[in-house]
C-alpha positions in Angstrom: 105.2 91.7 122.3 102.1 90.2 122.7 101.0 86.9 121.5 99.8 87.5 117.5 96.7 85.1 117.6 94.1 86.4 116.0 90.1 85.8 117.7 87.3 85.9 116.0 86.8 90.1 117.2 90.4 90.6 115.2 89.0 89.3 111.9 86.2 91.0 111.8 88.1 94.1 112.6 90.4 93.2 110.0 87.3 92.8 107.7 86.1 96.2 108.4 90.0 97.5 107.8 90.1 96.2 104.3 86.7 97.3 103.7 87.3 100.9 104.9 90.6 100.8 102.3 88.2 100.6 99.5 85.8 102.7 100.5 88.4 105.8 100.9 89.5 104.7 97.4 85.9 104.6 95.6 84.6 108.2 97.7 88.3 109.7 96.4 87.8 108.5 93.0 83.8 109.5 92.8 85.0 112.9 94.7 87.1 113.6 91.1 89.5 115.7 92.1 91.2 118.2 89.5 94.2 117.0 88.2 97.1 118.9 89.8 100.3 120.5 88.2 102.8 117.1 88.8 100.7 114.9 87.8 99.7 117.0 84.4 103.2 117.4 83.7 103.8 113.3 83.7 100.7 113.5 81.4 102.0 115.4 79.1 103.9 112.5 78.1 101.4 110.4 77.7 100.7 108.2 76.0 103.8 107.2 74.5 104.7 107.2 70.6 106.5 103.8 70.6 107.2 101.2 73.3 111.3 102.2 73.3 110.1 105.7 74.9 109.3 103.9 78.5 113.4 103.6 78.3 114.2 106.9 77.5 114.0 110.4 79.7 110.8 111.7 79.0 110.5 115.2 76.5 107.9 117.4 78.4 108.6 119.1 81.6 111.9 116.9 83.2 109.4 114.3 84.3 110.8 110.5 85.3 108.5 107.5 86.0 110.2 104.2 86.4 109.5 102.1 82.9 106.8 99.2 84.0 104.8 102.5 85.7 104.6 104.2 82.3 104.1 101.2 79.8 101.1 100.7 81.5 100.4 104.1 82.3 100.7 104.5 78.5 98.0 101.7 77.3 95.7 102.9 79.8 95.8 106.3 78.5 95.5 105.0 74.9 92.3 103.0 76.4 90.4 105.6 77.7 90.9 108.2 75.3 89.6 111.5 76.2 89.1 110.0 80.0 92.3 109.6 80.3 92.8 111.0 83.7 89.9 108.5 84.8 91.7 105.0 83.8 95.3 106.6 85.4 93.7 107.4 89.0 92.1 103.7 88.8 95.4 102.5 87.8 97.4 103.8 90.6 94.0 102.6 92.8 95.0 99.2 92.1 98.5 100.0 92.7 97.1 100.9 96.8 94.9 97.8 96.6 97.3 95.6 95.3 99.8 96.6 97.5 96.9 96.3 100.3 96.3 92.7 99.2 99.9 91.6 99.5 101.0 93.4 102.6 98.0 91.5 104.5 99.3 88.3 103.1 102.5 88.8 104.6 100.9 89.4 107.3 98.9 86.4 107.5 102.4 84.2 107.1 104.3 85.8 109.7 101.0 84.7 112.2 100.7 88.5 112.9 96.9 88.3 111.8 96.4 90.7 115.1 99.0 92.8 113.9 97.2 93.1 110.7 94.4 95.7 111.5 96.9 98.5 112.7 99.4 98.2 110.2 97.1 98.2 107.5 94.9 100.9 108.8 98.3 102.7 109.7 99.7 102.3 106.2 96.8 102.9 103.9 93.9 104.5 106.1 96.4 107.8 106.2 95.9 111.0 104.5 98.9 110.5 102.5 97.6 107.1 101.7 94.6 108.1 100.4 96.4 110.9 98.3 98.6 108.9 96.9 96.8 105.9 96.5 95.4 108.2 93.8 97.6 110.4 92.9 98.6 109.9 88.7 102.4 109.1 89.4 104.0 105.9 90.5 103.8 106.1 94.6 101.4 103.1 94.4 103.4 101.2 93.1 106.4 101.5 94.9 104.4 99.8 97.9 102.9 97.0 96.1 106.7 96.3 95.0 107.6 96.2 98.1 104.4 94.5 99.7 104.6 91.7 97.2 108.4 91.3 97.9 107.8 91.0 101.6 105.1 88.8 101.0 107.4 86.2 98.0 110.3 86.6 100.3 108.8 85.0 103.1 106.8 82.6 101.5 109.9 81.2 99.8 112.1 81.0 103.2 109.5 79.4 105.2 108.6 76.5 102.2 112.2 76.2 102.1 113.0 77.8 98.9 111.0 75.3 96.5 110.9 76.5 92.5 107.3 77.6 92.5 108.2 80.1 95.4 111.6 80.7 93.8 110.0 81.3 90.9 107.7 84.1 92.7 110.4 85.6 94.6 112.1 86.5 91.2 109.2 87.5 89.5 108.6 90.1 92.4 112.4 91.2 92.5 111.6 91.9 88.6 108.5 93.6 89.6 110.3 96.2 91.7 113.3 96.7 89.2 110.4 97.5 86.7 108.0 99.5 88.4 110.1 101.3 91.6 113.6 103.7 91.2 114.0 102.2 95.0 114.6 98.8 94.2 118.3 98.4 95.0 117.8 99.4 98.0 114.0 97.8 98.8 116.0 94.3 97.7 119.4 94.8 99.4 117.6 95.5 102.3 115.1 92.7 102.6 118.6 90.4 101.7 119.9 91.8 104.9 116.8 91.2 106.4 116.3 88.0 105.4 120.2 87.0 106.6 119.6 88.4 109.8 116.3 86.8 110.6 117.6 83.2 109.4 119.4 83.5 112.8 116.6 83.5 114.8 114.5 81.0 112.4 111.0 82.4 113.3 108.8 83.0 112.1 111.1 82.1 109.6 112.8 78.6 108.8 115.5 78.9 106.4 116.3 75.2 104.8 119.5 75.5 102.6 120.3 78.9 101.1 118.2 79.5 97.9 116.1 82.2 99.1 119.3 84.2 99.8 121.3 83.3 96.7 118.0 85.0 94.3 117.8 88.1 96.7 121.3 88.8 96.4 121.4 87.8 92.5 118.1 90.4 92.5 120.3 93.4 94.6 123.3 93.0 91.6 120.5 93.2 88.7 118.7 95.9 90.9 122.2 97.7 90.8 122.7 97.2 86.8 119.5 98.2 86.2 120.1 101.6 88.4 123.3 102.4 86.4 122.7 101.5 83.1 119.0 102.3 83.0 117.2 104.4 85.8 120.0 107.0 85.6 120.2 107.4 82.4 115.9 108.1 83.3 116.0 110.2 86.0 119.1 112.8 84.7 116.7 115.4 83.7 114.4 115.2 86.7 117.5 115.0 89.2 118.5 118.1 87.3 115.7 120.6 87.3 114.8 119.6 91.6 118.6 120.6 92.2 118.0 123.5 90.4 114.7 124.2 92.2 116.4 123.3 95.7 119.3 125.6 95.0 116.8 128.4 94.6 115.1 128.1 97.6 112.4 126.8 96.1 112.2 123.5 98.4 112.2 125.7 102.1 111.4 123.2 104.5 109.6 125.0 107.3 111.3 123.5 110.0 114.7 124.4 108.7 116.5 127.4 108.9 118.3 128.8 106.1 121.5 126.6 105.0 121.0 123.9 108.2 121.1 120.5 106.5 118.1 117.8 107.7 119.1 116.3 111.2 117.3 113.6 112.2 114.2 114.8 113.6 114.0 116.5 110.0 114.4 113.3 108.5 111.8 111.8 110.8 109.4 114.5 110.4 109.4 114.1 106.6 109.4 110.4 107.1 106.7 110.0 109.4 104.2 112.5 107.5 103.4 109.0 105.8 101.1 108.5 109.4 100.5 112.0 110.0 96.4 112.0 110.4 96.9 115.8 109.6 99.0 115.3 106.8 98.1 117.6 103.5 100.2 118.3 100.5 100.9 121.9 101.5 101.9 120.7 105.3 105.6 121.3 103.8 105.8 117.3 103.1 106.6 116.6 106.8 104.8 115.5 109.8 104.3 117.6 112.9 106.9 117.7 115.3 104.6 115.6 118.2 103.5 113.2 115.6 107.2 112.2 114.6 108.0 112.1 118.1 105.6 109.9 119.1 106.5 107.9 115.5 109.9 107.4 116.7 108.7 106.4 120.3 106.6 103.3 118.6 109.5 103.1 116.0 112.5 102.2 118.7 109.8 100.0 121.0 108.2 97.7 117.8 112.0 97.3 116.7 112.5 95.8 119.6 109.5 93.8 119.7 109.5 93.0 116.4 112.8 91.8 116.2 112.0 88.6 118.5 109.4 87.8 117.4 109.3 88.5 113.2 112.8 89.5 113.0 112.9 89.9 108.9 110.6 92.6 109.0 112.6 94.5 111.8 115.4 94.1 109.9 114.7 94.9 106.5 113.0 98.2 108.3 116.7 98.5 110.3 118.9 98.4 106.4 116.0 100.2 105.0 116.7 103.5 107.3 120.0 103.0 107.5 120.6 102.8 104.1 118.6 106.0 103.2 120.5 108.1 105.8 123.7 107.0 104.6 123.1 107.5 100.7 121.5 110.4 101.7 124.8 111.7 104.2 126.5 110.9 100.7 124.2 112.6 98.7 123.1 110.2 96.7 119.4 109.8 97.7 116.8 112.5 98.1 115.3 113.4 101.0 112.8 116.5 100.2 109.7 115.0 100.3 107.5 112.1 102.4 107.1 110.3 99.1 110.9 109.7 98.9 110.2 107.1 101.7 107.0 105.4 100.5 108.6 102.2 99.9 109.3 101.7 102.8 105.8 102.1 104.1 104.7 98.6 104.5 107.4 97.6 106.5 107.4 100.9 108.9 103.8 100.0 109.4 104.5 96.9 110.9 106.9 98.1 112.9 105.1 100.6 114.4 102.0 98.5 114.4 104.1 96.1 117.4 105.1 99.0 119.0 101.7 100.6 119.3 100.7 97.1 120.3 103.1 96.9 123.5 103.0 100.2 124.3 98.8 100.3 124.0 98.9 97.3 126.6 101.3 98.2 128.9 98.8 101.6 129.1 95.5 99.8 129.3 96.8 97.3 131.9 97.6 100.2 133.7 94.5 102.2 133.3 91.9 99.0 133.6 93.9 96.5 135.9 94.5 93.5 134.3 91.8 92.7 131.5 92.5 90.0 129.0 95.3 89.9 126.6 93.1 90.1 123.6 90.7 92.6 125.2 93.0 94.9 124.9 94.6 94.1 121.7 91.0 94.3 119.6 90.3 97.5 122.0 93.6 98.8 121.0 93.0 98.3 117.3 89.4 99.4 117.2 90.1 102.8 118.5 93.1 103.3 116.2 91.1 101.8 113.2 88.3 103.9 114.2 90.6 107.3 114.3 92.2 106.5 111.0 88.9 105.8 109.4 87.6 109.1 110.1 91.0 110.4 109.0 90.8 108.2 105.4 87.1 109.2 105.0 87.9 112.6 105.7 90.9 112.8 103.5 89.2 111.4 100.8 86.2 114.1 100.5 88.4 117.3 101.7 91.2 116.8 99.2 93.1 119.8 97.5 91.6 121.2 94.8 92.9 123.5 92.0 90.1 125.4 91.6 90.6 125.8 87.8 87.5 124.4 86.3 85.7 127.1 88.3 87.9 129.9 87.4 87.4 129.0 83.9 83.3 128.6 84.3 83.4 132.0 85.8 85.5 133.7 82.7 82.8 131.4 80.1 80.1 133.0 82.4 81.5 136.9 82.5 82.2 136.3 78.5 79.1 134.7 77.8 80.5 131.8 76.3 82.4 134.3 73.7 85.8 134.2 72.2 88.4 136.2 75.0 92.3 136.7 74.9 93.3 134.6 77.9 97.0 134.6 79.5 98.3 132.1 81.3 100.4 131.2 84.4 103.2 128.8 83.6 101.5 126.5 86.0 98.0 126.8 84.6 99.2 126.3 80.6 100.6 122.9 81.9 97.4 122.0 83.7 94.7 123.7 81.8 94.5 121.2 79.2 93.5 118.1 81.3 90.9 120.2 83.5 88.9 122.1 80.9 90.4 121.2 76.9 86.6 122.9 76.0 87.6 126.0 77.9 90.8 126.2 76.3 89.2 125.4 72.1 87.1 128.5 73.2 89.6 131.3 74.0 92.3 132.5 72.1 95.1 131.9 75.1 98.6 133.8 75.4 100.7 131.2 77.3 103.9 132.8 78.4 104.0 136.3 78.9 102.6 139.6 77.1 103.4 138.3 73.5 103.0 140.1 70.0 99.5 138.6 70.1 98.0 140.4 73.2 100.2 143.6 72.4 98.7 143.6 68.9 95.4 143.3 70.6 93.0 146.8 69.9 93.7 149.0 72.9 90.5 148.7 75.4 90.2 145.0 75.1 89.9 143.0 77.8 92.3 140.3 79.1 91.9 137.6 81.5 94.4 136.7 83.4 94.6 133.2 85.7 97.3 132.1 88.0 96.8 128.9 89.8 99.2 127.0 92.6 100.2 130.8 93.9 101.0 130.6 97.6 101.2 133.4 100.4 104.3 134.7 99.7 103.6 134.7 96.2 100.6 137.0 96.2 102.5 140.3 96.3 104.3 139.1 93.1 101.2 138.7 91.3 100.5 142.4 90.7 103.9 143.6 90.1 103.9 141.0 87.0 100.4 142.6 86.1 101.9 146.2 85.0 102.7 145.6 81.5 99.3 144.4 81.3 97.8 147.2 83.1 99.5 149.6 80.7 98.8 147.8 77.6 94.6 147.4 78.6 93.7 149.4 81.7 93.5 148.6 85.2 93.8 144.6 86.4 91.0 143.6 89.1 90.4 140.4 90.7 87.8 139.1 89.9 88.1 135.6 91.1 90.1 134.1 94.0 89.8 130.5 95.6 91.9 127.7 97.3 94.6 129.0 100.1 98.2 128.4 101.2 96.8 125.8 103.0 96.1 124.0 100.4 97.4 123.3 96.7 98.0 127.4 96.8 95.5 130.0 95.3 93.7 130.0 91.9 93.4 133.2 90.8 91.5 135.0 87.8 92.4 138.8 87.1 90.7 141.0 84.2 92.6 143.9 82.7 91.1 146.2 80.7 87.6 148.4 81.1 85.2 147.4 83.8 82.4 145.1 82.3 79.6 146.6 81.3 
């Protein structure tokens, strides 16, 4: 692996990583994107009636956030009032930045300050970065547990376990009990790590056993916590996705019907986390090449890695293992790229060494025999260049609902007038954070043709809106639409937008007598 020096060329790349970070996070924020049906259905719950509820499953919708995530979830809610959805996205922004803050730290004390540009750019300059550095659930979070573990575990192994770094290490370990569901296995694996690099003793220098003695007293309170706490959490949730999964619901698209996830299955939904192409609707996966070449970079950084900052390759090693073989067991989920997220920072600097060898080996080739750090910042500029354009990108073209202008159109057809409204089961949920004006205005009909709309003088007009409707939904859509057809005339659509490429179809359908 090549030597991890930085010059003076890799700082100010590293500068303009960091710098890039934030500025995908601000043009996200400032691009306000419509809350989305998960995340409305974790607000629902919000904010919470006493402090005792962050403990206990959650009433609306089977929705589970881990109990630090939704205690401060719940006073930021309370804080911003009727902005709510404003202070959550800049909560789970500093959950990215934070996490940001403390991967590079750990960086900076492994001596892998060259290093630093690609792994950052790799881990937070991605599509799925940018999403769910935003995103109103607790993905943020699960990497700033696991960045500012990396970061106290190795401070506290190379100061030789002192109390102030003791101290930090625990405080971190409680961090990711409180705020991740993957913390028995984020602090079992960095314990396994940290054993296995205390062998090499670099970067790391292990003097007595201290550091090893909090990890593994962390991994059996990580373990108490997951049995007497996060369980008793997550029941509900864990109940309705089986459900959901049974019916076909969850179709991978690389699968075939009944085939269980192989490995390139499980690298394709793990490596959609560096997918430059990655969008919610991509089926939660990466594309086949892109999780090829991941695993390429994957198997070469191990080996680099693990000379030269064996903790990190490690960790990554227990980390994967331990996820295939709970998952072989059943006991950990592998549907979506999310389900991996803690293990993020790590993989990034992982595949940050191997891009690193494999990058030089291809530009000695191509160039002769230019300078080691020639090629390194050369390397890293083009990749920090690529994933910029791919952050920047991601952060002005993300999926959009499409409801506040579905609703503006009905306002606009109505003129602002009282109408009888149904709607989707998807749309009632999320309706109510995108336009609550919309919604005081019209006299809605939630779930079905109810007593109300039948009741309803015959020649009215209904409006109709579906939203998160994909292609093989759409010939659903007007089957349901009979009663209604019968009840007030013929439905037409009037409004369409969004696509299956995307967070699905918004659609807007009026039943009754054309308008005048």
């Amino acid at each position: 692996m090549p030597t991890l020096k930085p010059s003076l060329h890799s700082v100010w790349l590293l500068g303009s990583v960091v710098a890039l970070i934030v500025a995908s996070r601000v043009i996200a924020f400032l691009h306000d994107p419509e809350i989305w049906l998960d995340e409305a259905m974790l607000m629902a719950n919000l904010p919470l009636d006493c402090l005792s509820d962050a403990f206990r499953p959650l009433p609306e919708h089977a929705q589970a956030a881990p109990p630090g995530y939704l205690l401060a979830a719940s006073a930021i809610s309370r804080l911003f009032g009727e902005q709510q959805y404003h202070g959550l996205r800049l909560l789970s922004i500093a959950g990215s930045l934070g996490a940001m803050v403390f991967m590079l730290l750990a960086l900076l004390r492994l001596n892998a300050a060259t290093l630093a540009p690609i792994a950052l750019a790799l881990v937070f300059l991605s599509p799925f970065g940018v999403r769910y550095g935003l995103e109103i659930k607790q993905h943020s979070y699960d990497l700033m547990a696991t960045s500012l573990l990396l970061y106290a575990t190795i401070r506290a192994a190379q100061r030789g376990g002192r109390r102030p770094d003791l101290a930090l290490l625990a405080g971190a370990g409680g961090f990711a009990i409180l705020f991740s569901f993957s913390a028995p296995l984020l602090i079992a694996g960095m314990t396994a790590g940290l054993a296995a690099a205390a062998r090499w003793k670099r970067p790391l220098t292990v003097v007595g056993h201290s550091p090893v003695f909090v990890m593994l007293g962390l991994t059996l309170l990580a373990l108490l916590w997951h049995f007497t706490v996060t369980s008793f959490l997550t029941t509900g949730n864990v109940s309705a996705w089986a459900a959901q999964e049974s019916s076909a619901y969850l179709a991978l698209p690389f699968l075939r019907h009944g085939e269980g996830i192989g490995p390139l299955g499980f690298m394709s939904i793990m490596f959609g986390m560096f997918d430059p192409w990655y969008r919610l609707s991509s089926g939660y996966h990466a594309q086949r090449i892109v999780a090829v070449i991941c695993t390429i970079l994957l198997a070469i950084g191990f080996v680099a890695s693990a000379r030269r900052i064996p903790f990190v390759a490690w960790s990554c090693a227990a980390f994967l293992g331990g996820i295939a073989g709970l998952s072989a067991l059943g006991l950990y989920p592998i549907i979506y790229t999310q389900n991996f997220a803690f293990v993020q920072p790590v993989l990034g600097i992982v595949i940050a060494a191997g891009l690193a060898v494999l990058g030089s080996f291809f530009m000695r080739a191509a160039l002769g025999r230019p300078g080691a750090d020639t090629i390194r910042v050369g390397l890293a500029t083009l990749l920090v260049a690529g994933m910029g354009y791919s952050a920047l990108h991601a952060a002005l073209s993300q999926e959009k609902s499409h409801l506040r202008r579905a609703t503006a159109m009905i306002e606009t057809e109505t003129r602002g007038n009282e109408a009888l409204v149904l709607m989707s089961v998807a749309t009632g949920i999320t309706l109510p954070f995108v336009a609550p004006e919309f919604l005081a205005k019209m006299t809605l009909v939630p779930e079905g043709l109810s007593t109300q709309a039948q009741s309803a003088a015959t020649g009215d007009r209904i409006w109709v809106i579906y939203s998160s409707v994909y292609d093989d939904e759409l010939q659903i859509v007007p089957e349901s639409l009979e009663p209604l057809s019968t009840a007030f005339g013929p439905c037409d659509e009037v409004f369409r937008a969004g696509s299956g490429a995307d967070l699905g179809y918004t659609l807007v359908y009026r039943c009754g007598p054309a308008a005048p």
